[in-house]
C-alpha positions in Angstrom: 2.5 55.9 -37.6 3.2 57.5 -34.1 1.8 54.4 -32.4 3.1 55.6 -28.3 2.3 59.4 -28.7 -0.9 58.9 -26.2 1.7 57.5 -23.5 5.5 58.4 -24.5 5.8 61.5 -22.8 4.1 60.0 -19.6 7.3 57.5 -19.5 9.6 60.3 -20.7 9.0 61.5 -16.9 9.5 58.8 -15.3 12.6 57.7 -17.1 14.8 61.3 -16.2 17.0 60.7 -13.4 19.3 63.1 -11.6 21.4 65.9 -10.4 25.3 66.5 -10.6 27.6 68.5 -12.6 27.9 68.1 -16.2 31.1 66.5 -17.8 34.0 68.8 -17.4 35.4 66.6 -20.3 34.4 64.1 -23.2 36.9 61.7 -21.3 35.8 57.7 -21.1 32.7 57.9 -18.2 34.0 55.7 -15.5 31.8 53.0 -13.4 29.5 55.1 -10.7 29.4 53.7 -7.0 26.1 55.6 -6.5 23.5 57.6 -8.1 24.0 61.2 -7.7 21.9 62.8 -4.4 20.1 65.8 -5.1 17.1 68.0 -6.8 16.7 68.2 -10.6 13.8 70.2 -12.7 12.9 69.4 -16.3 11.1 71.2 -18.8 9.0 69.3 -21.4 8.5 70.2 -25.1 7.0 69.2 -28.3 7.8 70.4 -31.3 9.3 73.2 -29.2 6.9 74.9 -27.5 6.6 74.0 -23.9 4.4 72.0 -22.6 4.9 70.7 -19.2 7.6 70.2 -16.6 9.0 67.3 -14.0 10.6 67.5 -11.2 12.7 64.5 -9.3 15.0 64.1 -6.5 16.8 60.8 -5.3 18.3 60.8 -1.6 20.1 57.6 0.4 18.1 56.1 2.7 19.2 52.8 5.2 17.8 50.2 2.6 19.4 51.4 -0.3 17.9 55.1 -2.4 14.4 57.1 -2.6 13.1 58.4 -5.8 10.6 60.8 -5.6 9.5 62.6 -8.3 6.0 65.0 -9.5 5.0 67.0 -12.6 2.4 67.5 -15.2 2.0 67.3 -18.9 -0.4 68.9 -21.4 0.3 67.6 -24.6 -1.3 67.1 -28.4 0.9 65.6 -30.9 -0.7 64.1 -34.7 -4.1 64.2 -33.3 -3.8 62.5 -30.0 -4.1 64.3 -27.0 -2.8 63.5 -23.5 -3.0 65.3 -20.1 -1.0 63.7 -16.9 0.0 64.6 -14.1 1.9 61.8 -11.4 3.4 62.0 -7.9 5.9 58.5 -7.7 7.9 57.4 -4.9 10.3 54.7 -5.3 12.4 52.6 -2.4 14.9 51.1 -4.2 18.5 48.7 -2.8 21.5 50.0 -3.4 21.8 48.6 -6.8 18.5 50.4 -7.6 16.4 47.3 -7.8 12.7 47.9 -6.8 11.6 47.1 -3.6 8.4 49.1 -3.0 6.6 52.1 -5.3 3.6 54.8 -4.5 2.5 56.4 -7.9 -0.7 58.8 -7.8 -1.6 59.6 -11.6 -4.2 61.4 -13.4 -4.5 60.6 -16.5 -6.4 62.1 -19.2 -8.9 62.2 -16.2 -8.7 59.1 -14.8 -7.3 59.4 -11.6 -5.2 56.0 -9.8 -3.2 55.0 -6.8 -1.1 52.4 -7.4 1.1 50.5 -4.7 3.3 47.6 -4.8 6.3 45.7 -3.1 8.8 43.4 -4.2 8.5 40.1 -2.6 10.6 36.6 -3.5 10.6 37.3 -7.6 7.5 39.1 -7.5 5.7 41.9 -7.8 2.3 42.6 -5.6 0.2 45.7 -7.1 -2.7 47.1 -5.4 -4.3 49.6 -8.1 -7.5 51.8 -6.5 -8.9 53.5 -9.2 -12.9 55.0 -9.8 -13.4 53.7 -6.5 -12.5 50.3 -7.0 -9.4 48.1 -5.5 -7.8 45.4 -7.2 -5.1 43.9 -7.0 -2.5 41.5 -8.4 1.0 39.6 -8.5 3.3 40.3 -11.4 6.3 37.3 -11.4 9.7 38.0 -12.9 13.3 36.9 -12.9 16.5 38.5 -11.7 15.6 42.0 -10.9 13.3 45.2 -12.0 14.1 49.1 -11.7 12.1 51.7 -11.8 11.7 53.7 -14.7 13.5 57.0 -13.4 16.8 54.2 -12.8 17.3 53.4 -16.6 19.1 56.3 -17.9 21.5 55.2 -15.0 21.7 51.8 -15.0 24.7 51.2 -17.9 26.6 53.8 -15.6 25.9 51.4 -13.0 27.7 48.7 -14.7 30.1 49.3 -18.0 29.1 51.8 -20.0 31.6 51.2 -23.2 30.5 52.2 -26.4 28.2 49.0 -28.4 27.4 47.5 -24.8 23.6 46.7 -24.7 21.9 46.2 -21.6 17.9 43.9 -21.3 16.6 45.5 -18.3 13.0 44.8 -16.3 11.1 47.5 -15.8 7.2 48.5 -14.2 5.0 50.5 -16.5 2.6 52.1 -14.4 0.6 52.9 -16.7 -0.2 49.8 -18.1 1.0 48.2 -14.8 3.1 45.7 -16.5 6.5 44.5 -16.1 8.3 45.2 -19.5 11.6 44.2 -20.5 14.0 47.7 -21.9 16.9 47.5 -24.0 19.2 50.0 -23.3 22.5 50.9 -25.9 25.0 52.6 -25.3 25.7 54.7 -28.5 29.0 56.5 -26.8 30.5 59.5 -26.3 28.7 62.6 -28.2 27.2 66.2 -27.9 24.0 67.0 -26.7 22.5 69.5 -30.1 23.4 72.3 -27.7 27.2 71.2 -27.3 27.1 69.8 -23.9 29.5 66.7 -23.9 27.9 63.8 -22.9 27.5 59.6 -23.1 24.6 59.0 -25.5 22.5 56.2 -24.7 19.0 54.8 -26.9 16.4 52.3 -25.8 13.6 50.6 -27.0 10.7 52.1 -24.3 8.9 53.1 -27.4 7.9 50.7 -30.4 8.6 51.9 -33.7 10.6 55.4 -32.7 13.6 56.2 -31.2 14.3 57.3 -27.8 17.8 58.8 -27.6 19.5 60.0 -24.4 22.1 62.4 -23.5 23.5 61.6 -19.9 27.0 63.3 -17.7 29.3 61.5 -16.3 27.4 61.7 -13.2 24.7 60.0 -14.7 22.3 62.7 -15.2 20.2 63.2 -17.6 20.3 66.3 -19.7 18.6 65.6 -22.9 15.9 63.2 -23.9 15.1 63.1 -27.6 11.5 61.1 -28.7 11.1 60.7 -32.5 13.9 63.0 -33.4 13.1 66.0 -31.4 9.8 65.7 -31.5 9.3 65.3 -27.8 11.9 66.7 -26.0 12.6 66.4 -22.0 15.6 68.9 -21.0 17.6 69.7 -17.6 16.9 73.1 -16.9 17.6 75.5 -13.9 14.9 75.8 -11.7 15.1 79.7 -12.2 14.4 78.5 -16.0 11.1 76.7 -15.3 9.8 80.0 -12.6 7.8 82.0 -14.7 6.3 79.0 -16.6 5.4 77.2 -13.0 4.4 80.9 -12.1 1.8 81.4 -14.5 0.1 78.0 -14.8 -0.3 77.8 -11.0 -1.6 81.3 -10.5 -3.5 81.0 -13.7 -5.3 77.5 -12.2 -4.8 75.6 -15.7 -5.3 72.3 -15.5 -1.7 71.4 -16.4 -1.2 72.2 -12.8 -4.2 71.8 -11.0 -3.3 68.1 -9.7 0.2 68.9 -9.5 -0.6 72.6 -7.4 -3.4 71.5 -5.3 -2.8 70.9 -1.4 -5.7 69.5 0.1 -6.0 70.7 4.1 -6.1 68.3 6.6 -9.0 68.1 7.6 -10.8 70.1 5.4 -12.7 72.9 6.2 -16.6 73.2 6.3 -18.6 76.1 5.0 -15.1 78.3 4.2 -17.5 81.3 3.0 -18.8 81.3 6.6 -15.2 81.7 8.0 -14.1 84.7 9.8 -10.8 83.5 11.3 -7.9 80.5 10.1 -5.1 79.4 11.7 -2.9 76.4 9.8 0.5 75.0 9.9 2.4 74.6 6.7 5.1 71.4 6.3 7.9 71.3 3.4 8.0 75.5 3.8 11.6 76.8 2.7 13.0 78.6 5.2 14.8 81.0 2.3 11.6 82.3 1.7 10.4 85.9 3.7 7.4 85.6 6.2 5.1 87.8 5.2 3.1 89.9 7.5 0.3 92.1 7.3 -2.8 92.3 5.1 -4.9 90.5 7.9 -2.4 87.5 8.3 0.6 86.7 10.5 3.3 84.0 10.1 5.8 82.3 12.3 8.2 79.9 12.2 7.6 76.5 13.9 10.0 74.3 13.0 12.3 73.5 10.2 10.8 73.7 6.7 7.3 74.6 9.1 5.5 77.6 9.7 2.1 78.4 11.2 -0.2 81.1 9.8 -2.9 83.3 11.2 -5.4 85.1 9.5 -8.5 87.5 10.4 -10.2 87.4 13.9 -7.8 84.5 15.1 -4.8 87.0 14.7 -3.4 88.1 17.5 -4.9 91.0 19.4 -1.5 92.9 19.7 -0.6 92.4 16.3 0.0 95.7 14.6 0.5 96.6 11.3 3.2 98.8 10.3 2.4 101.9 8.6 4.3 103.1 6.0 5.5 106.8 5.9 4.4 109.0 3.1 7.6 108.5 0.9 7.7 105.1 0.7 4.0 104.6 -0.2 4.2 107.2 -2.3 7.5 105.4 -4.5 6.1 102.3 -4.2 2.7 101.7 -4.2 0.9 104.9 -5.8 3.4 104.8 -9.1 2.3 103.1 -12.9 4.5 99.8 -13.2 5.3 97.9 -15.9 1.5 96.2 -16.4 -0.2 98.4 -13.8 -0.6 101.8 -15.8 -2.4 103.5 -13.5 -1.4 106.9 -15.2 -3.1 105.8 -18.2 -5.7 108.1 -19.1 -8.1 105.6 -19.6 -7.2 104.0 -16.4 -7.3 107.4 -14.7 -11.0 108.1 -16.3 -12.2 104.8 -15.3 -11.1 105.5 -11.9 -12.5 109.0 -11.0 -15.8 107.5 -13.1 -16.3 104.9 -10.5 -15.2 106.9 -7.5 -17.4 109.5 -8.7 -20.1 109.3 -5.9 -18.0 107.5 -3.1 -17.2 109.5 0.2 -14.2 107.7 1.4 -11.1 105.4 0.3 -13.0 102.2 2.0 -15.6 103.1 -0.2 -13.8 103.7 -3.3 -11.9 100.4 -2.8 -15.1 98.6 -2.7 -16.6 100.0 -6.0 -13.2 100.1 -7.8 -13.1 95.7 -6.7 -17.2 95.9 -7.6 -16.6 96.9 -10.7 -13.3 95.0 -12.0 -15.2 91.9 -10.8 -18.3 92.5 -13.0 -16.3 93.8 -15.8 -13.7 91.0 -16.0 -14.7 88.0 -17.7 -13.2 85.2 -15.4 -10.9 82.7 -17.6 -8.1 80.4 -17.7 -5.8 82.8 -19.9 -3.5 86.2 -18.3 -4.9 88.7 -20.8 -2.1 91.0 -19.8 -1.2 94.7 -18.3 -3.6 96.4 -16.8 -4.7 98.9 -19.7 -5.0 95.8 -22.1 -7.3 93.9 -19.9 -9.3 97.1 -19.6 -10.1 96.6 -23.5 -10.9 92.8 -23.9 -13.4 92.8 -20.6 -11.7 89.1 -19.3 -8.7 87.4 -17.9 -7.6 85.5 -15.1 -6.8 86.2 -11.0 -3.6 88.1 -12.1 -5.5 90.3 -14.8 -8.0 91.0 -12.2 -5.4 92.1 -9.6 -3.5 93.9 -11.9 -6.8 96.4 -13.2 -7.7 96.7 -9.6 -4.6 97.8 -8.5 -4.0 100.5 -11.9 -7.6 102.1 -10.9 -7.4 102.1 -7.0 -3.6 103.3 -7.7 -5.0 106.4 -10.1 -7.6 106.8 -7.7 -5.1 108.0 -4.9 -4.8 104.7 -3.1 -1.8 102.6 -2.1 -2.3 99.1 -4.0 0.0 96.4 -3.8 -0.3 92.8 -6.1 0.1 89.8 -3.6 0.3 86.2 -4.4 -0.8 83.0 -2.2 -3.5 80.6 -1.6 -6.7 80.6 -1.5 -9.1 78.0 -0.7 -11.6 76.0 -2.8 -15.0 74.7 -1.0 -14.8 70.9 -1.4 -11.1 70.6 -3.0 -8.0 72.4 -1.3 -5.8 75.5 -1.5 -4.7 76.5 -5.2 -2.6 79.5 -5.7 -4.4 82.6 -6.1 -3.4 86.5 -7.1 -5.0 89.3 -5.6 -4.4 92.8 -4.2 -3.7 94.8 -0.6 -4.7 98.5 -0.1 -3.8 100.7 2.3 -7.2 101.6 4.5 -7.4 103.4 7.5 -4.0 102.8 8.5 -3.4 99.0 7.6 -2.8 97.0 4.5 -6.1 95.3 3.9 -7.0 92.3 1.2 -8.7 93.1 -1.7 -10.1 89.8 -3.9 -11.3 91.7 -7.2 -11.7 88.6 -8.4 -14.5 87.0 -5.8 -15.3 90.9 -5.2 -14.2 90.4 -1.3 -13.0 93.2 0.6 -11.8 92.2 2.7 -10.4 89.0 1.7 -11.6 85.7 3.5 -9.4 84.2 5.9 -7.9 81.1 3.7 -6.1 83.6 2.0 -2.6 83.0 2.6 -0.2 85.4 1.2 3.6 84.0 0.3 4.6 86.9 -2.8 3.9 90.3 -2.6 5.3 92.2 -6.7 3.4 91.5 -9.8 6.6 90.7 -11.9 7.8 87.2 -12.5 10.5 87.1 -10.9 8.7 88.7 -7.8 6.5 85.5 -8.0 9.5 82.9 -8.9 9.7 81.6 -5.5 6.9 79.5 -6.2 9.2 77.3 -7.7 10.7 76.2 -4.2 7.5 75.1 -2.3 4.9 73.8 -5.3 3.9 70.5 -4.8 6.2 69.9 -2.0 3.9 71.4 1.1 0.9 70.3 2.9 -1.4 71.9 4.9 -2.8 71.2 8.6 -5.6 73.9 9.6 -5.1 73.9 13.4 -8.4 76.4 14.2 -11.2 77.5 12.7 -13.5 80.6 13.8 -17.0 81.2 12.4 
């Protein structure tokens, strides 16, 4: 029996290490002087499908390396179920022996902080958990690494082929201190031909936990029960559309891992009439949007302040765009948005039918997608599909609102952002612009606003997935500070 399915894949995570280049040749791998410094995503599988993703990045600090690393996990294998998602920070020396750890878990809804530091062969925890503190000492000998070191370790040292390595690690799950041993196999192929040192350990009673590593020491395969779970390197443009979709979709494989709280929180946001916030850990690749009731600036490196209904500027203006390009652009059927589809175009002039202006036609157009749409977890598609099965998620919503106000005559664009959630944070959020009386104005068919409240900030204008890829470069890596309120 499968006696680790409820945890394996929790410690799959944590045990991936990091970036590099892949072996040019299947040549001896030769001792490494360091860990290799950089950003690495991982996509999660069992049995094949996908089911969650982790990403890690390790960077050289004065006392030795940091290890940071988030993702989630949604997972049920041979009837056990399991649902995680983890933020970990690791200090480490420059051997990478522990020295202090932050790890934030949920698991299967049990949410923990757990905090420790490595004192004179010993280990203090503090574990705050259901409200509760406590905290303990864990003794050991020698030295202990963190879980997301292991893969590198017998780089570290020797890694010949029939070496075997007894390493300390922390489970922080259990929050023990277990002992690993670590093989080295030798020199192989990953199953998809990459050349690589293959490595196995014992992390898992009973099953077998094989690993493919470079000769950089990153990881670019892990293997639990024969394929069953599967942890791969992937490209971050790999991983987009997945990310994408979850966040925007608000599942709660993301949820944890999506969710930016706002420092400090704001009171009563269905009250609000004007937001201004700056954003930390923005990448500066990404465009600053304007328009649609918002502006942004830059204010820093990686930071970037936002403005948003009656706190924006009074001598902002919106630019209005000429006839041609609204015309090409924003009045035209897309791939999803059919809005030449006669049963889009019916729907449309049906609800428009007794409105006297394009204000007026937004606002019944958003009334009605909002009533008619059953609100749920799941994208049910394009435009005309949704139109059929009555339910979907933000994108669906945004999608049938921009077909109908599109085949009614007026210029609809699908944005993407944040939005905030009375009591928790901002989650990402899809929703629509229309051109009104001159400017580009929010549409929420989802909430039925028009406009849209102030915490919505827009980041991705395009409906596509690759319009909405960027994601992937600032999810679960920014924070919010909300620097004026206005009610």
């Amino acid at each position: 029996m499968f006696m680790t399915t409820m945890k394996c894949l929790f410690f799959v995570m944590l045990s991936i290490f990091l970036s590099g280049e892949s072996f040019a040749a299947a040549t001896p791998p030769k001792k490494l002087e360091k860990p290799p410094l950089s950003e690495r995503w991982f996509g999660i599988y069992v049995d094949k499908e996908r089911v969650g993703f982790y990403r890690q990045t390790i960077s050289e600090v004065p006392q030795g390396y940091l290890l940071e690393g988030d993702g989630s996990v949604r997972m049920k294998v041979m009837g056990y179920s399991k649902e995680a998602t983890t933020r970990e920070v690791y200090l480490t020396g420059k051997n990478l022996a522990l020295r202090s750890l932050e790890v934030e878990q949920k698991l299967n809804g049990t949410i923990s902080r757990i905090t420790g530091k490595v004192h004179d062969s010993s280990l203090r925890i503090k574990n705050e958990s259901n409200g509760k503190a406590q905290e303990k000492t864990l003794k050991f000998r020698g030295d202990i690494y963190p879980g997301p070191a292991l893969n590198l370790y017998p780089l570290l040292k020797e890694a010949l082929a029939g070496k075997t390595y007894k390493v300390l690690t922390f489970d922080p799950e259990e929050i023990k201190i277990k002992e690993v041993k670590i093989s080295v196999v030798g020199e192989d192929k990953t199953p998809d031909g990459q050349p690589a040192l293959k490595l196995r350990n014992n992390l898992y009673p009973f099953v077998s936990n094989d690993i493919w590593v470079d000769s950089q020491g990153n990881t670019l395969l892990e293997s639990v029960r024969e394929g069953l779970v599967v942890t791969r390197a992937e490209e971050p443009r790999q991983l987009a559309g997945f990310v994408s979709d979850v966040a925007l979709s608000g599942k709660d494989l993301i949820y944890d891992f999506s969710l930016i709280r706002a420092e400090p929180p704001i009171k009563e946001s269905h009250k609000l009439k004007g937001l201004e916030v700056e954003i930390s850990g923005w990448n500066d690749s990404l465009p600053l949007l304007q328009e649609g009731g918002q502006v942004m600036e830059k204010s820093g490196n990686g930071r970037i302040s936002m403005k948003t209904g009656s706190l924006l500027p009074t001598k902002s203006e919106e630019r209005k765009p000429g006839q041609k390009e609204v015309k090409s652009n924003y009045l035209q059927p897309a791939e999803k948005i059919e809005s030449d589809a006669p049963e889009i175009v019916g729907k449309a002039k049906e609800i428009a039918a007794d409105t006297k202006s394009p204000e007026e036609t937004a606002r019944a157009l958003a009334t009605w997608t909002s009533e008619w749409l059953k609100d749920t977890v799941d994208d049910s598609g394009g435009a005309l599909n949704s139109l059929k099965s009555r339910h979907g998620n933000c994108q669906t919503h945004a999608r049938l609102y921009t077909a109908l106000a599109r085949a009614a005559g007026i210029p609809t664009r699908f944005v993407s952002g944040l939005v905030y959630l009375e009591g928790k944070g901002f989650l990402y959020h899809s929703w629509a612009e229309s051109m009104l009386s001159g400017r580009w104005t929010a549409v929420d068919p989802t909430s039925n606003q028009l406009p849209a409240d102030p915490t919505h900030l827009k980041f991705f204008e395009g409906h596509t997935q690759e319009d909405m890829a960027p994601i992937i470069a600032i999810i679960g890596r920014i924070s919010i500070k909300v620097l004026d309120t206005k009610y």
